[in-house]
N, C-alpha and C positions, 0 to 999 in steps of 0.2 A: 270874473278875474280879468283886469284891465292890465293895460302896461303901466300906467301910473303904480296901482299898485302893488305890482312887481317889480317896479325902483323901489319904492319904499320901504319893500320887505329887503331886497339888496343892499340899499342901505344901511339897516338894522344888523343885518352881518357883517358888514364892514366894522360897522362900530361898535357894535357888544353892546352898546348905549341908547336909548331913546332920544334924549336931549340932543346927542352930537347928530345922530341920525337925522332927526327933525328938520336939522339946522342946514343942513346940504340938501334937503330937499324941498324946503322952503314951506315948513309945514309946521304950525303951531304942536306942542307935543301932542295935545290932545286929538288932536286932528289926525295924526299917526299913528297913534295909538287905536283909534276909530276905521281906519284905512287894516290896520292889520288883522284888526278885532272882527270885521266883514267880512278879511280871505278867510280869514281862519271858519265861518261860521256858514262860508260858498262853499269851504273844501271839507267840511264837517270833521277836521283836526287843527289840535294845539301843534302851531309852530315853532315859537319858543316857548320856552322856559324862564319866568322872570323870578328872579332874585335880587336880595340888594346890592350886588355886586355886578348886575347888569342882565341881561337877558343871551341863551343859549340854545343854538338848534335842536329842536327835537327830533326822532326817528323820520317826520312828517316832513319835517322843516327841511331835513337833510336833503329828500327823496325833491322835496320841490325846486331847491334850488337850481340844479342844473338843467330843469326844463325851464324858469326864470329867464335865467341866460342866454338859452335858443330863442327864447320867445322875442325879448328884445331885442337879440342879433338879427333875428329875418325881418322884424317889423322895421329897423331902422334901415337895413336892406332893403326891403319891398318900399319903403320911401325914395332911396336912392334910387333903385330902377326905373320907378313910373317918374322922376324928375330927370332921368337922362335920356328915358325913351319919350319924352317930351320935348325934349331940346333945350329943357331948367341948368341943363347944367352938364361937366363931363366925367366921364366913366371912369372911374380907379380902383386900383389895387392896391393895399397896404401887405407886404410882405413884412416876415420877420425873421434875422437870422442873427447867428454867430457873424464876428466880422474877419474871422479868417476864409468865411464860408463864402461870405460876402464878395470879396476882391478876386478870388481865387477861384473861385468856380460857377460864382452866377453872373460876374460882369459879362459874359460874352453872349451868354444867351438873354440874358434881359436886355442889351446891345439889340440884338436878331428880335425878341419879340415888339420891342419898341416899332424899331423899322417897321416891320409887318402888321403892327396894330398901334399907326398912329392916333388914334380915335380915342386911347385906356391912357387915362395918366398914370404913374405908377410910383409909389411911395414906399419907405424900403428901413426899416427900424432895426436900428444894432440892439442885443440885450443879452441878458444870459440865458441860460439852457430855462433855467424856473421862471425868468419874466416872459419868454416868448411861449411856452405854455399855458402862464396865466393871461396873458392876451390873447389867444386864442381859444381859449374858456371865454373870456369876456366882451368876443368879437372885434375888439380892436386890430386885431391883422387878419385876413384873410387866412394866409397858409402862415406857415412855419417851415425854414430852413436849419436843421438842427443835425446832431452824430444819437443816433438809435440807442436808448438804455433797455428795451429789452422788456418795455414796460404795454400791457393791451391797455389802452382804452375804447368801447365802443363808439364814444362818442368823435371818435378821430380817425378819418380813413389815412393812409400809410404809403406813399412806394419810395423802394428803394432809388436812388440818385446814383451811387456809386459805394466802391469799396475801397477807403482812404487807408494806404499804409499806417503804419505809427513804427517811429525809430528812434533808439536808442540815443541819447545825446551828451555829450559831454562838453566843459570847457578845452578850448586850442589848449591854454596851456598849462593846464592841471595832469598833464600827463598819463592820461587816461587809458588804460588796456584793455579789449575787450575781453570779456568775461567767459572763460571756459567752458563753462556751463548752465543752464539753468535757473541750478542751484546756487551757483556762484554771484548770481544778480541780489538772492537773497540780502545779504551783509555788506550791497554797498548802501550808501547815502543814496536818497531821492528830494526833489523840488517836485512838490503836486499844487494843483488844486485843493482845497477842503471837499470834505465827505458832503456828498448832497449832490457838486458839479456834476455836468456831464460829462467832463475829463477826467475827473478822481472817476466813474466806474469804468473809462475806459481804460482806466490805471488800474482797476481794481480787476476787471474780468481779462484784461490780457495775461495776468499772473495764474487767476482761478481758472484758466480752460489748461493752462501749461501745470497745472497741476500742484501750485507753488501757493503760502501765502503771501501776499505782496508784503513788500522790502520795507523799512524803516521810513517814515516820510520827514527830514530833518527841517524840512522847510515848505512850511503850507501858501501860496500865492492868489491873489482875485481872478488873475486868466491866464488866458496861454501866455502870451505875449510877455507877463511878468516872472514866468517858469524859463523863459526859454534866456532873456536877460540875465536871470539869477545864476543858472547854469552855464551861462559864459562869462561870468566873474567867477567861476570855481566853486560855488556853493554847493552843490552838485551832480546828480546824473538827473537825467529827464527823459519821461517817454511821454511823445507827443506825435501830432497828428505831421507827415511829412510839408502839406501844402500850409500848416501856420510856419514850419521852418524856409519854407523856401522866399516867401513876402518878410520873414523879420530882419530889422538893422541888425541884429545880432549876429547874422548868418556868419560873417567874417569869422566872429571868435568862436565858433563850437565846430566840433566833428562830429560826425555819425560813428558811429561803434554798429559792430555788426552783431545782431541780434540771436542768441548762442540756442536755434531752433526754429519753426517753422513763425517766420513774421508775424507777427499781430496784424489784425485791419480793423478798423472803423467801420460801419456802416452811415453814409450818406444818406438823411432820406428828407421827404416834404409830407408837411404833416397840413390838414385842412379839416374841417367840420363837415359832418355827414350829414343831407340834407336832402328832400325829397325834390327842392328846386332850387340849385345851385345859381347862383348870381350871371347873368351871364359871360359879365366880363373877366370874371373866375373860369371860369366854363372853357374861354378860351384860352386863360392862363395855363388851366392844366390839357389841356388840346397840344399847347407847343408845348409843355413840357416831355408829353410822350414823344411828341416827335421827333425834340433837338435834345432835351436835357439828357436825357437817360443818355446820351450818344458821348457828355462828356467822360472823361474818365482819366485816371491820375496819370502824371508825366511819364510814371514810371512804364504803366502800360504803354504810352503811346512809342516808347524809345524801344521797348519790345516788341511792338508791331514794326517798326519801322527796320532796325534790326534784322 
């Protein structure tokens, strides 16, 4: 079992297809077909499943893939290391985050780690809650900066970052009252995300811990940023995270409504790959983050301590 061919087989999953598979990995089909025909006969189980309608993981196939994916994360790893612990080349980090997450809470200390570890370039990818996921399945970012769904994966070690308010929002000038109780959030209008985001469940478990089922959604949006707009043109109410409100041009046209029982929060966290020899220059990635990040925390706290 080589790394070659566990692109191959990676590839074959992307594309359900032999032909298209082949073709990205620059390998006659026959040749492919030959390459997968050997794991299959190393690992003495059927991978896929072929039919005419393309080829399909089996129980075997399923259980390989995510060790595929490690395999070729640490080897292209363990290339990078001994080329920068040689002096070939210089040390980076690719992070991945939300971009409210981005401007709002990690500029100051990737600021501060920079300074202290001029030696680590560092590279920094916007995306949604599901592509920064699937990039760190697929080793293209290092960590992941994301809002906690609540979900274990083994494969992913966890810490918490912070615990982000979420608040109530309304158009300036829709006339907005806050809501008596509860129940009374039930029957108005909402602007979400669609089902899947990582904001639709923080929309969805803010209502389900309070006991409720969550309210009508009259208008489904791509992100925060689109939710927080639409709801200051009157379309209307929103609950979101406090620090994507405090960075948006919208800030002028909306109010906060005060939230009729004990606040929602968000959980903050950084997500990475578990690994028997972490990268070094990870290593010290998450080194400063024990020491400066976990220290940052929402405005609201800090007006509290100060207070």
């Amino acid at each position: 079992m080589n790394p070659r061919q566990l692109k191959t087989f990676l590839a074959v999953i992307r594309y359900g297809n032999l032909t298209r598979a082949a073709a990205e990995v620059n390998l006659a089909q026959s040749s492919l077909s030959d390459q997968i025909q050997t794991l299959e006969e190393e690992l003495g189980a059927e991978l896929f499943l072929r039919s005419r309608q393309g080829v399909a993981l089996t129980t075997a196939g399923v259980a390989l893939k995510a060790y595929a994916e490690e395999i070729l994360a640490l080897n292209e790893e363990a290339k990078a290391a001994v080329r920068a612990a040689a002096g070939g080349t210089e040390r980076s980090i690719t992070l991945g985050t939300l971009e409210t997450i981005a401007s709002e809470r990690l500029a100051p200390w990737l600021s501060l780690f920079r300074r202290d570890n001029p030696d680590i370039g560092l590279k920094l990818k916007i995306g949604s809650s599901g592509e920064l996921l699937a990039q760190l399945q697929n080793g293209s970012i290092h960590a992941a900066f994301t809002f906690d769904r609540g979900q274990q994966d083994e494969r992913f070690a966890m810490r918490g970052i912070s615990g982000e308010p979420l608040v109530l929002i309304a158009g300036r000038d829709s006339q907005a009252r806050p809501a008596e109780s509860l129940a009374a959030l039930g029957t108005i209008p909402f602007v979400a995300t669609e089902t899947g985001c990582v904001y639709r469940h923080l929309f969805d478990t803010a209502f389900a811990e309070a006991g409720l089922v969550a309210p009508p959604i009259v208008t489904e949006a791509d992100s925060i940023a689109t939710i927080i707009r639409l709801v200051a043109s009157g379309a209307g109410y929103g609950l979101v995270p406090r620090l994507a409100v405090q960075s948006s041009p919208a800030r002028g046209n909306i109010v906060e409504l005060t939230w009729p029982g004990e606040p929602p929060t968000a959980s903050l966290v950084m997500m990475w790959r578990r690994r028997r020899v972490q990268p070094p220059a990870l290593a010290r990635l998450l080194q400063s983050a024990t020491e400066h990040l976990s220290l940052i925390r929402p405005d609201d706290a800090r007006l509290r301590r100060a207070g």
